[in-house]
C-alpha positions as CSV (number, residue, x, y, z in Angstrom):
1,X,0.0,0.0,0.0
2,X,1.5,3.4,-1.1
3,X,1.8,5.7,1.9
4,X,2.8,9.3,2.3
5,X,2.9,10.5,5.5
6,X,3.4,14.9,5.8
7,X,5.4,15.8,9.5
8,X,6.5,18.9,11.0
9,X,3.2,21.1,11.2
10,X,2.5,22.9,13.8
11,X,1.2,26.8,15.3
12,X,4.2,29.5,15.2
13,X,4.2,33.1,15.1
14,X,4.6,35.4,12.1
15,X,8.6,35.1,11.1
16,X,8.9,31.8,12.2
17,X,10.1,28.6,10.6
18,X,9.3,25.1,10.3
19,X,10.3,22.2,8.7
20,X,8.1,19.7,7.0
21,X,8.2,16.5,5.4
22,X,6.7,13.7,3.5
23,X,7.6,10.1,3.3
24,X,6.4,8.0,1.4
25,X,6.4,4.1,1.5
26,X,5.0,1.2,-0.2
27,X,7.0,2.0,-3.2
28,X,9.8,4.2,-4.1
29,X,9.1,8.3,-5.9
30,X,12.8,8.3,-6.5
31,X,12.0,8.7,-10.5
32,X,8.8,11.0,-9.8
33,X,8.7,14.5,-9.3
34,X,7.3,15.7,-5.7
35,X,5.3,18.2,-4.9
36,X,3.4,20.6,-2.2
37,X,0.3,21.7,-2.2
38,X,-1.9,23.4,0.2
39,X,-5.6,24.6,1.3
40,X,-6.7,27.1,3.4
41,X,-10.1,27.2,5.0
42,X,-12.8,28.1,2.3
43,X,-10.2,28.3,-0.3
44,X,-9.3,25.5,-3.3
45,X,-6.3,24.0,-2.9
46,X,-3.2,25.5,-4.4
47,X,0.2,24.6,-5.6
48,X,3.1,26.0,-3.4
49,X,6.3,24.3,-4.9
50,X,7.6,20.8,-6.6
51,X,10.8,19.1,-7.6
52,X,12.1,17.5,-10.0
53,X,13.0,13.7,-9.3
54,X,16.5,14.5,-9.4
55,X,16.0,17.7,-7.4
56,X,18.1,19.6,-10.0
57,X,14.9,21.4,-10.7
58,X,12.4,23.3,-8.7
59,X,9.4,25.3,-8.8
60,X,7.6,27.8,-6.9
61,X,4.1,29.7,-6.3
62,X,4.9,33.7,-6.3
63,X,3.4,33.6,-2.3
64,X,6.5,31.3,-1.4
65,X,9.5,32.2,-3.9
66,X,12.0,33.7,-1.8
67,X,11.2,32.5,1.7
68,X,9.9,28.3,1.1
69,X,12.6,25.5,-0.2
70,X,11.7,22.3,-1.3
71,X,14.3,19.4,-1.6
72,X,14.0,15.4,-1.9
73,X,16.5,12.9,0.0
74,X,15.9,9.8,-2.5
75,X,17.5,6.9,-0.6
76,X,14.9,8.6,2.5
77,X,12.2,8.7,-0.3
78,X,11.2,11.9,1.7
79,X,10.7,15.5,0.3
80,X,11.0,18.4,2.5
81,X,9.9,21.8,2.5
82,X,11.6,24.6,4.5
83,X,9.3,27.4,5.2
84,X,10.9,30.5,6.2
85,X,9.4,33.9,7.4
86,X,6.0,32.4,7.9
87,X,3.4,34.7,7.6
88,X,-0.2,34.6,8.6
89,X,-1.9,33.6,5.5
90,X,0.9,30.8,4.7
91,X,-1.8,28.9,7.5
92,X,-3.4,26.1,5.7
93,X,-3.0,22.5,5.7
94,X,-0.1,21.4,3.6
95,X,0.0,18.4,1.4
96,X,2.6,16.3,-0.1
97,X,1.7,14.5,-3.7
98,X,3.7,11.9,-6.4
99,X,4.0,12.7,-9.6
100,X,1.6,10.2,-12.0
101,X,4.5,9.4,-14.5
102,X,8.4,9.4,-14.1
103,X,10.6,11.8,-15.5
104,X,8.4,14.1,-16.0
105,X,9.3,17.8,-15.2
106,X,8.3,19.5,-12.5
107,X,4.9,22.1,-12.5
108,X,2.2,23.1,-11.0
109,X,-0.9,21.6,-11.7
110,X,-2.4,18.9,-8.9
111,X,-4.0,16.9,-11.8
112,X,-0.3,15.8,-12.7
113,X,-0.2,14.4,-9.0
114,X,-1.4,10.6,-8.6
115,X,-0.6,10.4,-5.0
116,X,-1.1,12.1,-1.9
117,X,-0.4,12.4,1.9
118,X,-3.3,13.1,4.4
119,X,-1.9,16.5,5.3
120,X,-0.8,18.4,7.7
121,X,-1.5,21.8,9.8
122,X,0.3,24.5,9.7
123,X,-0.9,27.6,11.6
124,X,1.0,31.4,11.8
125,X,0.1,33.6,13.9
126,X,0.2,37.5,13.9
């Protein structure tokens, strides 16, 4: 059974940082781009960054360039994504998500994403 499992939410104030991650077992992603998505209350979920599966390529949402880094450990099958100067609306919960085919580059669209982690809460406050 393919697993990913998002760590490291939490509540932090405005210019914080935290740290999460995504592993993912059951199989490995290490030819499969990775991605980040998240979803506010009331709002659609939107893209915040991906990764190539090599990592030599990334891509970011406007909101995040700048102050968010993603980056993939393959032989850990986990992604990360460092989020730096957290501001209120960053609060959402974040998901991780699988590319459907390998060796595809990286972008932005969810409907490119086959699988996806049950998410996690992050919460900034002012």
């Amino acid at each position: 059974q393919v697993q990913l499992v998002e760590s490291g939410g939490g509540l932090v104030q405005a210019g914080d940082s935290l740290r999460l991650s995504c592993a993912a077992s059951g199989r490995t992603f290490s030819t499969y781009a990775r991605g980040w998505f998240r979803q506010a209350p009331g709002k659609e979920r939107e893209f915040v960054a991906a990764i190539s599966w090599s990592g030599g390529s990334t891509y970011y949402a406007d909101s995040v360039k700048g102050r968010f880094t993603i980056s993939r450990d393959n032989a850990k099958n986990t992604v990360y994504l460092q989020m730096n100067s957290l501001k209120p609306e960053d609060t959402a919960v974040y998901y991780c998500a699988a590319d459907r085919i390998p060796y595809r580059g990286v972008g932005g669209q969810s409907a490119d994403f086959g699988s996806w982690g049950q998410g996690t809460q992050v919460t900034v406050s002012s």
